[in-house]
KOLGUKOL-946070 format. One record per residue (C-alpha): x, y, z; residue number from 1. Coordinates in Angstrom, 3 decimals, always signed. Layout:
N
+----------+----------+----------+-----+
!       px !       py !       pz ! seq !
+----------+----------+----------+-----+
!        X !        Y !        Z ! NUM !
...
+----------+----------+----------+-----+
//
This chain:
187
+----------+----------+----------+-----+
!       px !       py !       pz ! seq !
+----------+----------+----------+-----+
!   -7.488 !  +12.213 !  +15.184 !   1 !
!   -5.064 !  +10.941 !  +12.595 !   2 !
!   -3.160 !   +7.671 !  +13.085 !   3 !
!   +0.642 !   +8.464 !  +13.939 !   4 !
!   +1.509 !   +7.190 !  +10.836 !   5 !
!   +0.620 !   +5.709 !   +7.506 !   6 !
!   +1.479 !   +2.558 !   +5.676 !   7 !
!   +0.319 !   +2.387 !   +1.988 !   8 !
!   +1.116 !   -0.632 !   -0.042 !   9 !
!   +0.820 !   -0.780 !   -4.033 !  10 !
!   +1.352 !   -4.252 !   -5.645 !  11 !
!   -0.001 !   -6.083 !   -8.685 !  12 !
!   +0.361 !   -9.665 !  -10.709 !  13 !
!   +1.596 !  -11.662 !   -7.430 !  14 !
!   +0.188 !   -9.776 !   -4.467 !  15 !
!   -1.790 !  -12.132 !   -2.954 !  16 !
!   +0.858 !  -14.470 !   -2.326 !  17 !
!   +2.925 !  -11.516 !   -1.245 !  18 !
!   +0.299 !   -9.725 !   +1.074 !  19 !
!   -0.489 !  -13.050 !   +2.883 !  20 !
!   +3.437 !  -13.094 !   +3.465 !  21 !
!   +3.621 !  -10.072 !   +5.008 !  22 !
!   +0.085 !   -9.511 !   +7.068 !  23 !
!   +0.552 !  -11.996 !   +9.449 !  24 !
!   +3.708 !   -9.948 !  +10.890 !  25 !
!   +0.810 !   -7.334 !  +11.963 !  26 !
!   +0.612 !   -7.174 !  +15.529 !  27 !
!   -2.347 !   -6.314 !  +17.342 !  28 !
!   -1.285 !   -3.037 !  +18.772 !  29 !
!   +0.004 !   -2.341 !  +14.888 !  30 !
!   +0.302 !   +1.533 !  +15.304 !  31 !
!   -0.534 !   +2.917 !  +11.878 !  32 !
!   -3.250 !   +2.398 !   +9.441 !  33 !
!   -2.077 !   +0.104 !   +6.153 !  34 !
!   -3.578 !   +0.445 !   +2.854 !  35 !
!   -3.321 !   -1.420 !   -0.192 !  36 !
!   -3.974 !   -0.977 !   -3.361 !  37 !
!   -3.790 !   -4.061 !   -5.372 !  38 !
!   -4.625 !   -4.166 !   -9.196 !  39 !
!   -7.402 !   -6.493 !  -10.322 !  40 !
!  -10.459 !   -6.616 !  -12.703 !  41 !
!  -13.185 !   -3.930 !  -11.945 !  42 !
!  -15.691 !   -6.733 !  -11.745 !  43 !
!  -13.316 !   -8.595 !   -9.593 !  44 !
!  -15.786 !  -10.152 !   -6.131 !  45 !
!  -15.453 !   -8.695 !   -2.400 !  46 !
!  -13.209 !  -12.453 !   -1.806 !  47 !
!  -10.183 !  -10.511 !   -1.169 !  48 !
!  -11.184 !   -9.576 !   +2.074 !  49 !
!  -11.858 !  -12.742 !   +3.491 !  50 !
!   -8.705 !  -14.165 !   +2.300 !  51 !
!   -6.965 !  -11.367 !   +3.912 !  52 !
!   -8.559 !  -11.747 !   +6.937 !  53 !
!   -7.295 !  -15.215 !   +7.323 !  54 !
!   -3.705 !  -14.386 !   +7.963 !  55 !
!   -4.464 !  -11.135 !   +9.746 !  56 !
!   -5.341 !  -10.323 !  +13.589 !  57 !
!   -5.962 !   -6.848 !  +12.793 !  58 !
!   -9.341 !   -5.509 !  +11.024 !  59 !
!   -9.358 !   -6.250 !   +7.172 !  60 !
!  -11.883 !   -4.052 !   +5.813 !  61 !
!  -12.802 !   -1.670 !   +1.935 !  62 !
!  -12.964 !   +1.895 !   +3.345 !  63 !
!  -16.054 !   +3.825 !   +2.648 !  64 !
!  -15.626 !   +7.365 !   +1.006 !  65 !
!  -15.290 !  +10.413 !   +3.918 !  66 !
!  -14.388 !   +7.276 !   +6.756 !  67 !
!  -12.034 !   +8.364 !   +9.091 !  68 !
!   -8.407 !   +6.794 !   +8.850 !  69 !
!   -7.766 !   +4.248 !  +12.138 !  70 !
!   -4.376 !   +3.151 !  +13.509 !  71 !
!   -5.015 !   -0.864 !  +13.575 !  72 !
!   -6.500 !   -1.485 !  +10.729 !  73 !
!   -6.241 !   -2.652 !   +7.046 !  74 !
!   -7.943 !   -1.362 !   +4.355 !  75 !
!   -7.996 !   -2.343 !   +0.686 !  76 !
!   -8.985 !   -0.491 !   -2.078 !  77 !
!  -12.471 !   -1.281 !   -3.291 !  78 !
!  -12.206 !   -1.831 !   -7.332 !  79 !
!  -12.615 !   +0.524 !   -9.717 !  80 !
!  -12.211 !   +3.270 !   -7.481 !  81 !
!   -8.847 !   +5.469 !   -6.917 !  82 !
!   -8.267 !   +5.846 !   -3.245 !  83 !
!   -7.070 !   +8.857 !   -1.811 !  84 !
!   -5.639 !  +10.351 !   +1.844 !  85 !
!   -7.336 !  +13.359 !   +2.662 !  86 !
!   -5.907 !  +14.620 !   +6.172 !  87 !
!   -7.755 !  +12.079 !   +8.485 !  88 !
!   -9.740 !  +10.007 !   +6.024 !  89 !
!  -10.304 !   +8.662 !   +3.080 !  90 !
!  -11.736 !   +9.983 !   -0.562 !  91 !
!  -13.113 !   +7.982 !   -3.729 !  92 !
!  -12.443 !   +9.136 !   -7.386 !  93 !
!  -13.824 !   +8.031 !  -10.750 !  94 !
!  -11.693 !   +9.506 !  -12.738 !  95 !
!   -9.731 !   +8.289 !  -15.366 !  96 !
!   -7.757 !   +5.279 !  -14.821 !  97 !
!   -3.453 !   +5.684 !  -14.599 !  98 !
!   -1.202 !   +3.633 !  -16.230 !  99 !
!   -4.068 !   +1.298 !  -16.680 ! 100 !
!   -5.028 !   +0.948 !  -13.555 ! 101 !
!   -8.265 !   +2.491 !  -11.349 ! 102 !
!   -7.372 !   +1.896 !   -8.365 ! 103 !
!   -3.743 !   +3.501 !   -9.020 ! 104 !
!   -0.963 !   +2.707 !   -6.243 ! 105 !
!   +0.393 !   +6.415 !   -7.929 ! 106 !
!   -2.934 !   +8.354 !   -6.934 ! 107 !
!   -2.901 !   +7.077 !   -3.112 ! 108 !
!   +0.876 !   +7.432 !   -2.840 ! 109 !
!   +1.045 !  +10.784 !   -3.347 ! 110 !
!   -1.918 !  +12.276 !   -1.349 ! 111 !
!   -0.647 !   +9.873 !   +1.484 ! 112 !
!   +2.315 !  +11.935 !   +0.880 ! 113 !
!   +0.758 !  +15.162 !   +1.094 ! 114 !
!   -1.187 !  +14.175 !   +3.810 ! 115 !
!   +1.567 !  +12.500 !   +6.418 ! 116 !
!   +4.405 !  +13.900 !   +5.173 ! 117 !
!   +7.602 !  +12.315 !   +7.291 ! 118 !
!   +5.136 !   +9.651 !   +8.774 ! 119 !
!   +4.017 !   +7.582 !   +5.874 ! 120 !
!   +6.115 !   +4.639 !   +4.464 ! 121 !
!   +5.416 !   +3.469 !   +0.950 ! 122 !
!   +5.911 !   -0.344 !   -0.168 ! 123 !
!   +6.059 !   -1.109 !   -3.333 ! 124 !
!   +5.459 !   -5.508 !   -4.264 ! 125 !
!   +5.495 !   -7.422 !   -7.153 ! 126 !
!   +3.633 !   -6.336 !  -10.439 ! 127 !
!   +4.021 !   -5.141 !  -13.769 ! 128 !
!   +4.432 !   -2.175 !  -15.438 ! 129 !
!   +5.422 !   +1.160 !  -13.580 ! 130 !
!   +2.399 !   +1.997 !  -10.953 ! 131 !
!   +3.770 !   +3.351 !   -8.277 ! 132 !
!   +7.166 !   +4.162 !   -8.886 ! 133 !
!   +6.128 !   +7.973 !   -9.380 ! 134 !
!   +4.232 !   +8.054 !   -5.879 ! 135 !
!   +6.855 !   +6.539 !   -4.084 ! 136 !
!   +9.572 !   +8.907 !   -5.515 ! 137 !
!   +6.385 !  +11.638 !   -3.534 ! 138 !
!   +6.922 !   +9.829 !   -0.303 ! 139 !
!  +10.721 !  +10.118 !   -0.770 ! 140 !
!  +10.771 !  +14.433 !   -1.439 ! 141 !
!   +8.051 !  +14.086 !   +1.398 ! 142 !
!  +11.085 !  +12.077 !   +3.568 ! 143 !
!   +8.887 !   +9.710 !   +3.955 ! 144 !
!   +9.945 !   +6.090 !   +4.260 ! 145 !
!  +10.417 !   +3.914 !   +1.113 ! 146 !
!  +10.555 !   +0.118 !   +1.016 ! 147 !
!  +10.484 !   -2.139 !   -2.215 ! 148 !
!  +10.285 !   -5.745 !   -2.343 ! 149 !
!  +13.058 !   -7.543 !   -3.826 ! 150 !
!  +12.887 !   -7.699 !   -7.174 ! 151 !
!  +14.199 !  -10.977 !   -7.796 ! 152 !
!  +12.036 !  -12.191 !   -5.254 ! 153 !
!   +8.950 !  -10.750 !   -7.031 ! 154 !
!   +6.546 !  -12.990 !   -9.257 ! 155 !
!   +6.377 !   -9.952 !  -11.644 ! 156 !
!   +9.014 !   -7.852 !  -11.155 ! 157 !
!   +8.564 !   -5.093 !  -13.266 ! 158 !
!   +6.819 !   -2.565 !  -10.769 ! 159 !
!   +9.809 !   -3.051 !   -7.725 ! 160 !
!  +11.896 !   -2.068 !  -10.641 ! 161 !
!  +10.454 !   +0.976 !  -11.549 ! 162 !
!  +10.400 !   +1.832 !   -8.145 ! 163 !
!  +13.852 !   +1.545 !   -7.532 ! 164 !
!  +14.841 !   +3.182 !  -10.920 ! 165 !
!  +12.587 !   +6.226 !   -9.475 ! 166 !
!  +13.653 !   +6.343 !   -6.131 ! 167 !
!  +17.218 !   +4.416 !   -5.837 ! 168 !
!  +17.581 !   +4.922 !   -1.924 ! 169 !
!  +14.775 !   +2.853 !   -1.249 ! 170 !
!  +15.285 !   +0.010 !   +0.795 ! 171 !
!  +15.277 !   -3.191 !   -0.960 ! 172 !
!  +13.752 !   -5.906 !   +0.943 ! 173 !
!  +12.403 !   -9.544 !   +0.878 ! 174 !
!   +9.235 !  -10.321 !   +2.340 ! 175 !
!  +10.468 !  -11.376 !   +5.217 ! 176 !
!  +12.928 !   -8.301 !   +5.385 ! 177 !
!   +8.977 !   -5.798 !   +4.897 ! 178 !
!   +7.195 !   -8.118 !   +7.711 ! 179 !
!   +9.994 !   -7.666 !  +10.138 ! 180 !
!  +10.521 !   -3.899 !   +9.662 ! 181 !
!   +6.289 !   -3.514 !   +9.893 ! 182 !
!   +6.820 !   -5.895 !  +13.718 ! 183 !
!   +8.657 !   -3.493 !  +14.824 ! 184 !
!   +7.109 !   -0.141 !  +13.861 ! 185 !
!   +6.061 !   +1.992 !  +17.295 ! 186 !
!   +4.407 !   +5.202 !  +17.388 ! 187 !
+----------+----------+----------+-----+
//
């Protein structure tokens, strides 16, 4: 059975600093499933995780390819890989990088999209260049909710740029602003 909803997250240069902001405003009856995609080298080392897991109750885990997609739980993109919804769980692709990037925040946007609909909320944090501006403006004609991190709060704030620029009713946010809103989410 699918999560009630879905929380994807696309950030870049910066996001560690930014995701160990906002996990620890998880709670442990979190109902959705978050995902992140976060930029880094291909050869980049499994450390994320553990990181992660230090400021997060909730499981902190890279998804295998076909797992089903569980409310509670955080999942990263592994490296190298693009990520991708499929109704209840998740798909791997090789194929070409986007904008630079394999895992692109564009790619898992907009099958989350497709897949939830009204029920997914994209965030868009700190990074350069334009991933995920395209996929959130997908959650947006999906009426989806769309969140961006304050620009002139980002270390790199090219990508919340972009986003906005795409999709100008998204809701800007600090940190803070993202952690509180993701408290409070109920299914």
């Amino acid at each position: 059975m699918m999560p009630p909803h879905l929380v994807v997250v696309g950030a870049s240069l910066g996001a560690l600093d930014a995701l160990r902001a906002l996990l620890p405003a998880l709670p442990l009856d979190f109902p959705a499933a978050l995902i992140i995609v976060l930029h880094r080298d291909k050869e980049e080392s499994r450390d994320l995780i553990p990181l992660l897991k230090e400021d997060c109750v909730l499981p902190v885990v890279f998804p295998l390819d076909k797992e089903l997609i569980l409310a509670g739980h955080v999942y990263m993109a592994p490296s190298n890989y693009h990520l991708l919804v499929e109704g209840d769980h998740f798909a791997y692709s090789v194929d070409e990088p986007e904008d630079y990037a394999r895992p692109s925040i564009n790619i898992l946007f907009e099958s989350a999209a497709e897949a939830y609909g009204t029920h997914v909320t994209g965030i868009v944090l700190t990074g350069m260049r334009r991933d995920g501006a395209r996929g959130l403006l997908a959650i947006e004609r999906h009426h989806g909710t769309t969140l961006v991190q304050e620009p002139a709060e980002a270390i790199a704030p090219e990508m919340p740029r972009a986003a906005l620029a795409a999709v100008p009713g998204a809701k800007k946010m600090s940190l803070v602003e993202i952690g509180q809103w993701l408290s409070t989410l109920r299914h």
